[in-house]
SEDO-537428 format. One record per residue (C-alpha): residue number from 1; residue in three letters; x, y, z. Coordinates in Angstrom, 1 decimal, padded with zeros to 4 digits. Layout:
REC_nr_rest_east_north_up
REC_NUM_ALA_X_Y_Z
...
***
This chain:
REC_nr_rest_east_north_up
REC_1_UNK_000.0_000.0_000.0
REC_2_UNK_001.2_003.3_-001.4
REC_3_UNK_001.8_005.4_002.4
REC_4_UNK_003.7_008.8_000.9
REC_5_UNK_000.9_011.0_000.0
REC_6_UNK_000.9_014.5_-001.4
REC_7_UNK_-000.6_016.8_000.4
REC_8_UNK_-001.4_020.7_-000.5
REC_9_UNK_-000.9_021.7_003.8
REC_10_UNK_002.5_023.8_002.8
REC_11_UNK_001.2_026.5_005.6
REC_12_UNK_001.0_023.7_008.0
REC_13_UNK_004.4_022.7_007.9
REC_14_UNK_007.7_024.6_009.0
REC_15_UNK_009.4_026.3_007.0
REC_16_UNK_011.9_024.7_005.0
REC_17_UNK_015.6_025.1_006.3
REC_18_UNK_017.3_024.1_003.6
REC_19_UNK_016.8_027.3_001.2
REC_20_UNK_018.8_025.2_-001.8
REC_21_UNK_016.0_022.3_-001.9
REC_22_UNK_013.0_024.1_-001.7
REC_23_UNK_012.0_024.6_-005.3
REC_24_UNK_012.4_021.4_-005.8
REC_25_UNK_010.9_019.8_-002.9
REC_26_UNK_007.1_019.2_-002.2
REC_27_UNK_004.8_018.7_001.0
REC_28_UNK_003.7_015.1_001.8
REC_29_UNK_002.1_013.7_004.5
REC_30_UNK_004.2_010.8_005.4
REC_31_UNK_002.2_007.7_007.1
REC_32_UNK_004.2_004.9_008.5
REC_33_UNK_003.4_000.9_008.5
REC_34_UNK_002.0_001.4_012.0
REC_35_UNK_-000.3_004.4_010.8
REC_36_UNK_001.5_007.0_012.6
REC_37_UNK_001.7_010.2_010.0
REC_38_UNK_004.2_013.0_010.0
REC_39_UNK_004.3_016.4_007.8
REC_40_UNK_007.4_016.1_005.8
REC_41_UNK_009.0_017.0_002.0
REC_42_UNK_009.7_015.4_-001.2
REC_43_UNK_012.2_016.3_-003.3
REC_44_UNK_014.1_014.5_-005.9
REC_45_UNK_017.4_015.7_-008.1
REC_46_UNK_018.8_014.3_-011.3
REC_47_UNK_022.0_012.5_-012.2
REC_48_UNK_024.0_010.5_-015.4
REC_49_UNK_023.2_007.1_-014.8
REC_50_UNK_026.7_006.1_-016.1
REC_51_UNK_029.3_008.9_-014.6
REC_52_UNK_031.9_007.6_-016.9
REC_53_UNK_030.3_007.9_-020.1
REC_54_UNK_029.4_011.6_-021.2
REC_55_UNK_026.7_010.7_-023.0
REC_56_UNK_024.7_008.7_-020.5
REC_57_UNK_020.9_009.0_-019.7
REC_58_UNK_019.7_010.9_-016.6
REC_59_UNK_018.1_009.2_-014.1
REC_60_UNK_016.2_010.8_-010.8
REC_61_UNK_017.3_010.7_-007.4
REC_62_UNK_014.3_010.8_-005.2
REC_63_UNK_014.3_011.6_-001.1
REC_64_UNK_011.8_012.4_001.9
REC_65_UNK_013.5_015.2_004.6
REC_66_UNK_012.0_015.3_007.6
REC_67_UNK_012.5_018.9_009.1
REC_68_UNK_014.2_019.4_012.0
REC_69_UNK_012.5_019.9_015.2
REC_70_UNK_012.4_023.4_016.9
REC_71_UNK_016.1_024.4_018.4
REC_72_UNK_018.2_021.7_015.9
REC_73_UNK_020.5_022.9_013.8
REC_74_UNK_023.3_020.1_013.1
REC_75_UNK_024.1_019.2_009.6
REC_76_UNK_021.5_017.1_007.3
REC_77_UNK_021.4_013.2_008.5
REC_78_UNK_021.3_011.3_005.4
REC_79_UNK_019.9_007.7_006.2
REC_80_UNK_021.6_004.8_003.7
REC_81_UNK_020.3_002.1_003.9
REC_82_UNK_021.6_-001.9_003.7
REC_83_UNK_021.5_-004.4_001.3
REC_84_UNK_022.1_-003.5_-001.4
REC_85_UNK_018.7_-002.9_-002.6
REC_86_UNK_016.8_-001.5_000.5
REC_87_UNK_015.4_001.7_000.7
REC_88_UNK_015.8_004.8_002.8
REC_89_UNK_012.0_005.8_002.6
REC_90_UNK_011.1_002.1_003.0
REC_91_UNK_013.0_001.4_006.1
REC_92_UNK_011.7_005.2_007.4
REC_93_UNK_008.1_003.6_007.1
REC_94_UNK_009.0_000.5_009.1
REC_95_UNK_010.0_-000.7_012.3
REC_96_UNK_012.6_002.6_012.9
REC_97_UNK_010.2_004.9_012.1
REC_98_UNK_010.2_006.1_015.5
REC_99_UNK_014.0_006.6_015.6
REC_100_UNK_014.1_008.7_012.4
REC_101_UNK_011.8_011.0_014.3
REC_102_UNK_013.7_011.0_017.5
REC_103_UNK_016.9_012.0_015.1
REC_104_UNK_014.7_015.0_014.4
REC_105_UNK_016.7_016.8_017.3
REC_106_UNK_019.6_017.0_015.8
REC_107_UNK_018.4_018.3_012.3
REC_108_UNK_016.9_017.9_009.2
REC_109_UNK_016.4_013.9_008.4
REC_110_UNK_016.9_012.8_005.0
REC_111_UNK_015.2_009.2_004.4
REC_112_UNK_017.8_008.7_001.2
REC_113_UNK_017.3_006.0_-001.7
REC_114_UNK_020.1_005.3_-003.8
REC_115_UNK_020.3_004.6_-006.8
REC_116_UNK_017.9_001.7_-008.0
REC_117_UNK_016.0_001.7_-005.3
REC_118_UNK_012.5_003.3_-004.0
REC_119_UNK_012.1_006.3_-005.4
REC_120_UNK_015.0_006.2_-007.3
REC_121_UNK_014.4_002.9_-008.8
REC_122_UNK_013.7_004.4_-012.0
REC_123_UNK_011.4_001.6_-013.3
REC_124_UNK_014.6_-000.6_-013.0
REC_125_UNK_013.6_-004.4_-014.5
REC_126_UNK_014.7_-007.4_-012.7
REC_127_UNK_016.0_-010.0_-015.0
REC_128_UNK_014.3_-013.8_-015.1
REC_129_UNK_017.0_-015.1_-016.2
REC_130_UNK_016.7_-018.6_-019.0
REC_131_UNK_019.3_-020.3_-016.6
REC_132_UNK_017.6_-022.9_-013.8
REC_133_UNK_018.9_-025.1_-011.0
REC_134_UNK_017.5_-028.4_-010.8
REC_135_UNK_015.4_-028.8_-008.1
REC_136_UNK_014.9_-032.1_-007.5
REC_137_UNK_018.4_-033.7_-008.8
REC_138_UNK_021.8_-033.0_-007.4
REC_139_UNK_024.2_-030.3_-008.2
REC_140_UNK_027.7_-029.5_-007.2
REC_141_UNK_028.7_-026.7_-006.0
REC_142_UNK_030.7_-025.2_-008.8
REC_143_UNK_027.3_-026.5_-010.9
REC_144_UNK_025.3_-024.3_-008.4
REC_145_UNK_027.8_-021.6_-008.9
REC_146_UNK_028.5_-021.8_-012.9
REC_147_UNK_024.4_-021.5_-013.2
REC_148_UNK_024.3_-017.9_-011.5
REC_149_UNK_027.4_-017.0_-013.9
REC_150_UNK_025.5_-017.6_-016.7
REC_151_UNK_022.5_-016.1_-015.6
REC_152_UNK_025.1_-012.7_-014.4
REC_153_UNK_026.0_-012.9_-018.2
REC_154_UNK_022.7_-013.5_-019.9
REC_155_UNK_021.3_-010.4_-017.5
REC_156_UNK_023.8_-007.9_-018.0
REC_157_UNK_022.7_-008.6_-021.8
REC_158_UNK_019.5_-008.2_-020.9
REC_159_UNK_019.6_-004.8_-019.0
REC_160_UNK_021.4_-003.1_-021.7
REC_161_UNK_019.0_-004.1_-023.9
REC_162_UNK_016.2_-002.5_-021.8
REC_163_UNK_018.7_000.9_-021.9
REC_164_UNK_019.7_000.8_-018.2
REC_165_UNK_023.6_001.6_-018.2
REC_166_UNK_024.5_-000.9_-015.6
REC_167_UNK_027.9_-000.4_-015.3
REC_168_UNK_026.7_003.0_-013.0
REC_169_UNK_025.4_001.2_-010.7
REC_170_UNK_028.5_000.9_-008.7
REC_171_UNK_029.4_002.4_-004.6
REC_172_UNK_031.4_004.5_-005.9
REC_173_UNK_028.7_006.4_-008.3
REC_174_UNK_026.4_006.2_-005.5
REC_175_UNK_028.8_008.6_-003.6
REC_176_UNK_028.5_011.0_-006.0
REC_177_UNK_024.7_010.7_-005.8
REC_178_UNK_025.4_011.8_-002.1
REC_179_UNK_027.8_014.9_-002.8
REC_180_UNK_025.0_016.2_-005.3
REC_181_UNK_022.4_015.9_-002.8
REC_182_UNK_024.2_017.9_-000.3
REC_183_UNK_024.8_020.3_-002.8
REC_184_UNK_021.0_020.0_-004.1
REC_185_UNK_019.8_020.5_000.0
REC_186_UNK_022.1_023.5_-000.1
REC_187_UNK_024.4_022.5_002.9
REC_188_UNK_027.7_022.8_003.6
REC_189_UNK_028.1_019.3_005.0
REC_190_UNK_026.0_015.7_006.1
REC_191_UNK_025.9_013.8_008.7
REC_192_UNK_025.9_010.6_007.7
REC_193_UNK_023.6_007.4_009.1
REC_194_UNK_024.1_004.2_008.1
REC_195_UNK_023.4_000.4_008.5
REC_196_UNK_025.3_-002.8_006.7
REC_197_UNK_025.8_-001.8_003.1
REC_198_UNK_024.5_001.7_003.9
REC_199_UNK_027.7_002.2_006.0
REC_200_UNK_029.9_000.1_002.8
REC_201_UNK_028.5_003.2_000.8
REC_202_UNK_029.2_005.8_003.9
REC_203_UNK_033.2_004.6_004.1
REC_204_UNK_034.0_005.4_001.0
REC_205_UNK_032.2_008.6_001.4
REC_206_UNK_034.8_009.3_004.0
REC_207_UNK_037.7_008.2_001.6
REC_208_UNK_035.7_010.3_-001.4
REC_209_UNK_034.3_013.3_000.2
REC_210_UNK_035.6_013.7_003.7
REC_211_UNK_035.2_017.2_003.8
REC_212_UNK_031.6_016.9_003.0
REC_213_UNK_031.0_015.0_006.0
REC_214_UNK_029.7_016.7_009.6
REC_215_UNK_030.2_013.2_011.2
REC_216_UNK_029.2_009.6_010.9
REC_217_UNK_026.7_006.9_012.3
REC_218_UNK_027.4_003.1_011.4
REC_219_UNK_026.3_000.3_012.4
REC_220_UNK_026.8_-003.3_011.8
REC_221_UNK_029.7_-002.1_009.5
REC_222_UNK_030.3_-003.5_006.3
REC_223_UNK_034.1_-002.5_004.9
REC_224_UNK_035.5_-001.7_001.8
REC_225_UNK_036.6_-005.0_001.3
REC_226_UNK_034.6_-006.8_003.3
REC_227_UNK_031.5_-007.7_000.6
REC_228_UNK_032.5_-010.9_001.5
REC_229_UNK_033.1_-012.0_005.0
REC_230_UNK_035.3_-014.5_006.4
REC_231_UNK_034.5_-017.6_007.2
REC_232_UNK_036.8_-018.1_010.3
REC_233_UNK_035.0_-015.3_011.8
REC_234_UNK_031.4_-017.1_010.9
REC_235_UNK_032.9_-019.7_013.1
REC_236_UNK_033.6_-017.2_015.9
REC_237_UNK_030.0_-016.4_015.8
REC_238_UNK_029.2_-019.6_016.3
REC_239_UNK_031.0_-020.0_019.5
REC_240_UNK_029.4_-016.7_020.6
REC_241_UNK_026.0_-017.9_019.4
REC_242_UNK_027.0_-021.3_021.5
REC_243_UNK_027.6_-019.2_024.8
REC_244_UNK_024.6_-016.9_024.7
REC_245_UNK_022.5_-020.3_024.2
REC_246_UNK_024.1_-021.5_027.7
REC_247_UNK_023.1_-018.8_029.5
REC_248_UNK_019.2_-019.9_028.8
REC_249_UNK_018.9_-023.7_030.8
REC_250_UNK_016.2_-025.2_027.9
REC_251_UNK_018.0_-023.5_025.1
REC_252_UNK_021.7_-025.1_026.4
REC_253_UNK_019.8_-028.8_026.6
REC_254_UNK_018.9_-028.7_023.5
REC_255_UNK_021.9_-027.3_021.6
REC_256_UNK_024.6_-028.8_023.5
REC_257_UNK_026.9_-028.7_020.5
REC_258_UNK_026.0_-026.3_017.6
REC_259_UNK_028.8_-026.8_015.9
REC_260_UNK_028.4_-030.6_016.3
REC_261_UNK_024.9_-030.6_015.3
REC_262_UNK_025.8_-028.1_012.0
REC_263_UNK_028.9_-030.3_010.5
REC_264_UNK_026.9_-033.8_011.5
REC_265_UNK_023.8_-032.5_009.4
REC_266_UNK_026.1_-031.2_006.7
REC_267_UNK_027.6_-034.6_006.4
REC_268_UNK_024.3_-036.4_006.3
REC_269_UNK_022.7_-034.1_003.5
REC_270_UNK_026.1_-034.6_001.5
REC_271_UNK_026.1_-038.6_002.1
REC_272_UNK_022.2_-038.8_001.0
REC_273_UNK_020.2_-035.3_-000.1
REC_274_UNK_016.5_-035.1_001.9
REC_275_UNK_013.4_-035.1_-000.5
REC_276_UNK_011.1_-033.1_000.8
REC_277_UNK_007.4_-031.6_000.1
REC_278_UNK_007.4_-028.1_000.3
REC_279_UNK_004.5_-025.9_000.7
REC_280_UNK_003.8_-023.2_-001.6
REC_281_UNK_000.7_-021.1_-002.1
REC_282_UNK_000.7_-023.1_-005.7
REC_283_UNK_000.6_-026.1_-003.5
REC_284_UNK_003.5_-028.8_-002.8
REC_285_UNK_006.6_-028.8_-004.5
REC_286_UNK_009.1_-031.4_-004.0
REC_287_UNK_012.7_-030.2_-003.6
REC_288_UNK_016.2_-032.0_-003.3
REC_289_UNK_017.2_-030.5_-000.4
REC_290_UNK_021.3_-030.6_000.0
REC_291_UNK_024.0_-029.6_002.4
REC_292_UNK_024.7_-026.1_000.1
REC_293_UNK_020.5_-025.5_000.5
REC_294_UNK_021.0_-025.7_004.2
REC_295_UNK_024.2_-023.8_004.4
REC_296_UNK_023.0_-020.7_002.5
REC_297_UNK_019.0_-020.8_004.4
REC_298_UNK_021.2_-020.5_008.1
REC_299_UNK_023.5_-017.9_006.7
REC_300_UNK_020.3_-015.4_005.6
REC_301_UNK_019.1_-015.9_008.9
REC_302_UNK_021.8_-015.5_011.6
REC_303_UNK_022.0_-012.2_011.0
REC_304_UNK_019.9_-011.7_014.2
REC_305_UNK_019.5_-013.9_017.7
REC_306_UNK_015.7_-014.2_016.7
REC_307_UNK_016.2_-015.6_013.5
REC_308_UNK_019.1_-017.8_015.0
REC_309_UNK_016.5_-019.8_016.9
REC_310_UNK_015.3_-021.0_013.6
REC_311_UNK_018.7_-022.2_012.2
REC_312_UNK_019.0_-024.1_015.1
REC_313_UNK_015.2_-025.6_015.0
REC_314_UNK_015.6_-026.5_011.7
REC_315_UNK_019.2_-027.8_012.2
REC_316_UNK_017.9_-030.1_014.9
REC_317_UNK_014.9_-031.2_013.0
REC_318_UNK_016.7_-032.7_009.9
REC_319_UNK_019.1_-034.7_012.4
REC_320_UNK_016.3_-036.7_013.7
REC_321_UNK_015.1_-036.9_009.8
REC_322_UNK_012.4_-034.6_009.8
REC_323_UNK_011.3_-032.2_007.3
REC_324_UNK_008.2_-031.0_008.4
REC_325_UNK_009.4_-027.4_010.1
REC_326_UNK_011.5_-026.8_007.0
REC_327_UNK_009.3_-027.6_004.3
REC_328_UNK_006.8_-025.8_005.8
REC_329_UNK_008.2_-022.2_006.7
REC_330_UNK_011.9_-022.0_005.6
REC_331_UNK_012.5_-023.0_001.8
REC_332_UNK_009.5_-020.7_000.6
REC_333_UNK_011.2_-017.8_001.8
REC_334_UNK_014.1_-018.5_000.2
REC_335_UNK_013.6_-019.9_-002.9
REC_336_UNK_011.4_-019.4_-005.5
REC_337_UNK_010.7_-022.8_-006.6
REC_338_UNK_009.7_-023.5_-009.9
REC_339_UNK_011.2_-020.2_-011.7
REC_340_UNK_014.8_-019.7_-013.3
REC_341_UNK_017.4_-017.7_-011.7
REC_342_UNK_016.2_-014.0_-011.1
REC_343_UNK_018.9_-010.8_-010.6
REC_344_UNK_017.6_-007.6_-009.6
REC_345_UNK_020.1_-004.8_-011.2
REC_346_UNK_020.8_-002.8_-008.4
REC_347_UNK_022.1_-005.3_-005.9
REC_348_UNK_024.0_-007.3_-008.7
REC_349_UNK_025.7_-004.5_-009.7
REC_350_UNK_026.7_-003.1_-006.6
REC_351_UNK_028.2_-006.1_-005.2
REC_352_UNK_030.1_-007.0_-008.0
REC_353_UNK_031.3_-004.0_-008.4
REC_354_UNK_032.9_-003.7_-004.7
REC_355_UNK_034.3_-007.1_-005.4
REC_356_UNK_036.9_-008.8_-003.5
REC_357_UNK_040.7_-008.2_-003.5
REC_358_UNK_043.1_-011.2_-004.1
REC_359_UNK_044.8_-011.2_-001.2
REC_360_UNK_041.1_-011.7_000.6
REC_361_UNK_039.7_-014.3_-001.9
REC_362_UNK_042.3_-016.6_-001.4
REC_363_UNK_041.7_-016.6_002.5
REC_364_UNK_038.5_-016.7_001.9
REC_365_UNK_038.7_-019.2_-000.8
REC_366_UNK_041.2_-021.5_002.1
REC_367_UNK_038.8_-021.3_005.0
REC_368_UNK_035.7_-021.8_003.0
REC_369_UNK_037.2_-025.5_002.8
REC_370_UNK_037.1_-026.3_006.2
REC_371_UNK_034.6_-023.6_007.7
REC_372_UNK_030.6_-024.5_008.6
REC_373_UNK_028.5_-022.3_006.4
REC_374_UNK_031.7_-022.3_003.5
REC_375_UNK_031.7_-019.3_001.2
REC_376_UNK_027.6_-018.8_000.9
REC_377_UNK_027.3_-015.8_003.7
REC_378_UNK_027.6_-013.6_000.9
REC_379_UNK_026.1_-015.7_-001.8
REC_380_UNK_026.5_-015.0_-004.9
REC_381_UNK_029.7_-013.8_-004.1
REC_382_UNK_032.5_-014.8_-004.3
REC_383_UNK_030.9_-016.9_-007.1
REC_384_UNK_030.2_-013.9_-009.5
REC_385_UNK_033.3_-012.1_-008.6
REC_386_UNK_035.1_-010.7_-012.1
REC_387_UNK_032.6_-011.9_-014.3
REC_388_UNK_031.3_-009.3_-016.1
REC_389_UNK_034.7_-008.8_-018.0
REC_390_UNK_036.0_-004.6_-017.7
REC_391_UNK_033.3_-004.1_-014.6
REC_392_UNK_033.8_-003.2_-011.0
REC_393_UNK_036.0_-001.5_-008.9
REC_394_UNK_039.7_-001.9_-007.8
REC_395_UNK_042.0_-002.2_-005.0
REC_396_UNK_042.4_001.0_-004.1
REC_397_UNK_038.4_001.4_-003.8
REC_398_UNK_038.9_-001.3_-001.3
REC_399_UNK_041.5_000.2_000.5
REC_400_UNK_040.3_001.2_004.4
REC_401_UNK_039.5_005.1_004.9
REC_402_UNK_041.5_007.1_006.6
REC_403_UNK_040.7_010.7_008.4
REC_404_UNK_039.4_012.1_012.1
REC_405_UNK_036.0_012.4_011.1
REC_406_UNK_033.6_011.7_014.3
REC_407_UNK_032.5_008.2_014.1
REC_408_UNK_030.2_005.9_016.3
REC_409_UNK_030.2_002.5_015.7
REC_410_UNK_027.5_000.3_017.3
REC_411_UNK_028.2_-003.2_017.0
REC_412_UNK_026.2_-006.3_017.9
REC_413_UNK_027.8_-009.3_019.3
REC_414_UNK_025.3_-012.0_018.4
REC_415_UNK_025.5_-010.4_014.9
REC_416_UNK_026.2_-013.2_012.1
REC_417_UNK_026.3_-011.4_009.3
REC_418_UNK_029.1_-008.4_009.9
REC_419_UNK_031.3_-009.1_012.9
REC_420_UNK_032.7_-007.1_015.4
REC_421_UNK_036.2_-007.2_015.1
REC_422_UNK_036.1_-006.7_011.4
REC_423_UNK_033.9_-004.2_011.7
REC_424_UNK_036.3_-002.1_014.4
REC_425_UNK_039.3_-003.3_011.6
REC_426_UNK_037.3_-001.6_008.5
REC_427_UNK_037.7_001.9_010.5
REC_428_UNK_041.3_001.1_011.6
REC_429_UNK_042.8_004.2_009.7
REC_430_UNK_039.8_006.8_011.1
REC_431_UNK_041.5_008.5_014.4
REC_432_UNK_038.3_009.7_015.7
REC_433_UNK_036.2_006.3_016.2
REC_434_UNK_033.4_005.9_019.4
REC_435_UNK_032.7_002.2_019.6
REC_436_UNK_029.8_000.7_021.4
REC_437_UNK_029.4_-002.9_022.0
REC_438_UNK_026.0_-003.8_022.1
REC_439_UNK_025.7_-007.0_024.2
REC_440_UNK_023.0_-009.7_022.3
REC_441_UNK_022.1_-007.6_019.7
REC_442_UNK_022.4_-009.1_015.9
REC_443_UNK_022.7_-007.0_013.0
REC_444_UNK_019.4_-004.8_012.9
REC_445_UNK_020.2_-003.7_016.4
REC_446_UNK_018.6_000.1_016.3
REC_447_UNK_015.6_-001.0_017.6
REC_448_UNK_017.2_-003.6_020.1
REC_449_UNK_017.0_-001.4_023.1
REC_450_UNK_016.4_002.7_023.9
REC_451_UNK_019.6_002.7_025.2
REC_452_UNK_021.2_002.5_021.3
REC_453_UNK_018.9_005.5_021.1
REC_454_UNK_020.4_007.5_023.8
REC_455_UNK_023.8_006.6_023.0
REC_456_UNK_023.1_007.7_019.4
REC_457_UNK_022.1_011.4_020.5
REC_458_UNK_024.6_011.7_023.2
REC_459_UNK_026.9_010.9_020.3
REC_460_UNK_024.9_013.6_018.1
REC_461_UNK_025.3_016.3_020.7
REC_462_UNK_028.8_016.0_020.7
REC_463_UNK_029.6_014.0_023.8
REC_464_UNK_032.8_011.0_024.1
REC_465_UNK_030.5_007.6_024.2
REC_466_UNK_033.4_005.1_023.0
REC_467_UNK_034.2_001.7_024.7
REC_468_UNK_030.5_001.9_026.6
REC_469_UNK_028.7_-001.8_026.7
REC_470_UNK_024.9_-001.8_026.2
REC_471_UNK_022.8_-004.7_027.1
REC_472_UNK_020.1_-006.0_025.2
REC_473_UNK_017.5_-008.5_026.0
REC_474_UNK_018.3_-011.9_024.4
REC_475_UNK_015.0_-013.9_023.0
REC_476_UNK_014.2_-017.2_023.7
REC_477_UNK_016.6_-019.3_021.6
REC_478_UNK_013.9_-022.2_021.6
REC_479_UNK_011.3_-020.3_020.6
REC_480_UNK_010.6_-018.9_016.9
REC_481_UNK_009.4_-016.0_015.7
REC_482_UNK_007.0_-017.8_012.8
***
């Protein structure tokens, strides 16, 4: 349901701040998921799609600002969102709606979609690819993998075709897209706000434009070369996942042994692949269900404590040879059984175009071998990496930023999708860094506790928060959220 709606109540609203946007800004009433509505802007600026090529079609660049609250006047906080793929306005309707109106204190609040997304998304297509994975008959990995590099091929094809310049759809363009909306608002600098790829996008804004940057917010960082995470430290996880589970008595006597329970399923579903019914709104599907299936279903959900419960239940269920959980609630939301391989542009081309360095592919490449979940956290990469030939970015895109703009870090320790460590070691070279540990949180942790809240505005307001320790309430790790 369509929830930004124009509105003709300019009188009602304050006046807008930012002198440099306002012709090309309009009043909306903005209503969230929740049905809480809020007076706000829309505005929207216009940039090549392909930087590099002079002749490139324009595309638009669309935003929602949220004016400041009475007595604020810090720099624009530009919200960029994770993926790649999600949306700034999208996320500003969900569950953090609240929080982008707390941040309202602190000034103007710019819900920002980048390029290909939202209301930038510029009628985008997604490509259904002619390339599909059986579903019911084995495949190897390097199969599974040489499938989706054909299908990476065939859509690349495809979206030139339909006239989309791909090749700008890169981290580095997106940067730009942020330097001409700070120039568009008309302000001098941005605070930037970010979460998983958002704060990919925001470091090498701080390597790009640091002079154009007020100060920083990330969270659950994602570094320049860290699109693909390490697979030792998915292990570490695990052994972090193990000790928060022994701090709940049921929880601890039924996952004695994660790790024990993971590589004992793994080498079942290798030895003899699980046919299973699935249920789909089209009915039941059957579905070879192999080791790879499993490991890339618990890597899109560890990402949070919550969803960790489910990796374990359905972990537990296929080692007493039951499907029923599984079948039931997991592999519908992951695959989409019965079509051929689909790429949407945006996060294709933004992932691929980050990349991997060598140096990190072969370590990743090495662990992989050994390591629980392999090299599927990130899936497809590092499958797709360097194959659309001339495309992506290079080393020294990768490199780490370096500077003493104000930075807090918030940083989750049941998170199983970025990590902490890596995450403190992507901001290594930035001399100004305030990192919070927050204690049980995953990796959508704003919402977690108030205390993230009040940490973010003492930050805001210009006060030292590094090496405080929040604690947030850890779930139930028996019992699941569907």
């Amino acid at each position: 349901m369509e929830t930004i709606m124009r509105s003709g109540l300019l009188s009602l609203i304050p006046a807008i701040a930012l002198v440099g946007a306002a012709s090309a800004e309009e009043p909306i009433t903005f209503t969230s998921q929740e049905g809480a509505s809020v007076d706000a802007f829309q505005g929207a600026f216009t940039v090549p799609e392909d930087r590099s090529n002079p002749d490139s079609r324009m595309i638009e660049i669309g935003y929602v600002r949220f004016p400041a609250l009475d007595g604020a006047d810090g720099a624009p906080i530009v919200y960029l969102a994770g993926g790649p793929g999600g949306s700034g306005t999208g996320t500003a309707r969900a569950q953090r709606f609240e929080l982008f109106m707390q941040m309202r204190q602190h000034g103007d609040v710019i819900a920002f979609d980048q390029r290909g997304t939202g209301l930038s998304s510029n009628d985008l297509p997604s490509c259904v690819s002619h390339v599909a994975v059986p579903e019911t008959e084995p495949t190897t990995d390097a199969e599974f993998a040489d499938a989706y590099r054909q299908a990476a091929l065939e859509c690349r094809v495809f979206w030139h075709e339909q006239g989309v310049e791909i090749d700008g759809y890169t981290t580095a363009q997106s940067v730009e897209d942020i330097s001409d909306l700070r120039a568009h608002l008309g302000a001098e600098q941005v605070t930037l706000w970010g979460i998983s790829y958002g704060t990919h996008l925001a470091m090498a804004a701080l390597k790009t434009i640091p002079d154009e940057i007020d100060r920083a917010i990330l969270a659950s960082a994602e570094g320049l070369d860290q699109t693909v995470k390490l697979p030792s430290q998915t292990e570490a996880y695990i052994e972090r996942l193990q000790a928060a589970v022994n701090t709940q008595p049921a929880a601890a006597a039924t996952y004695p042994d994660i790790a024990g329970l993971m590589a004992r399923v793994h080498a079942k579903l290798e030895a003899e692949p699980m046919m299973i019914q699935v249920q789909t709104r089209e009915g039941v599907h059957p579905f070879l269900l192999q080791r790879r299936d499993l490991q890339q279903m618990a890597s899109g959900l560890i990402s949070d404590p919550g969803f960790a419960a489910i990796v374990l239940a359905m972990y537990a269920e296929i080692d007493q040879a039951d499907s029923a959980f599984i079948a039931s609630g997991i592999v519908g939301r992951f695959y989409e059984l019965g079509q051929p391989i689909i790429l949407r542009p945006m996060s294709t081309a933004m992932d691929l175009a980050s990349g991997i360095s060598e140096a990190r592919l072969t370590r990743v490449e090495h662990e992989a071998r050994t390591s629980l979940l392999g090299a599927y956290l990130n899936f497809p990469m590092p499958q797709l990496n360097g194959v659309w030939s001339g495309f992506g970015l290079d080393d020294d895109f990768r490199a780490a930023p370096v500077g003493d703009t104000p930075i807090l870090l918030l940083s989750g320790t049941l998170d199983g999708r970025t990590y902490p460590d890596s995450q403190r070691e992507a901001l290594s070279g930035m001399a100004n860094v305030d990192w919070v540990i927050v204690e049980n949180a995953g990796h959508n942790l704003f919402m977690t506790t108030p205390e993230v809240h009040a940490v973010m505005h003492r930050f805001m307001a210009g006060e030292t928060v590094d090496g405080e320790r929040i604690i947030a309430p850890l779930p139930d790790l028996t019992d699941l959220p569907f």
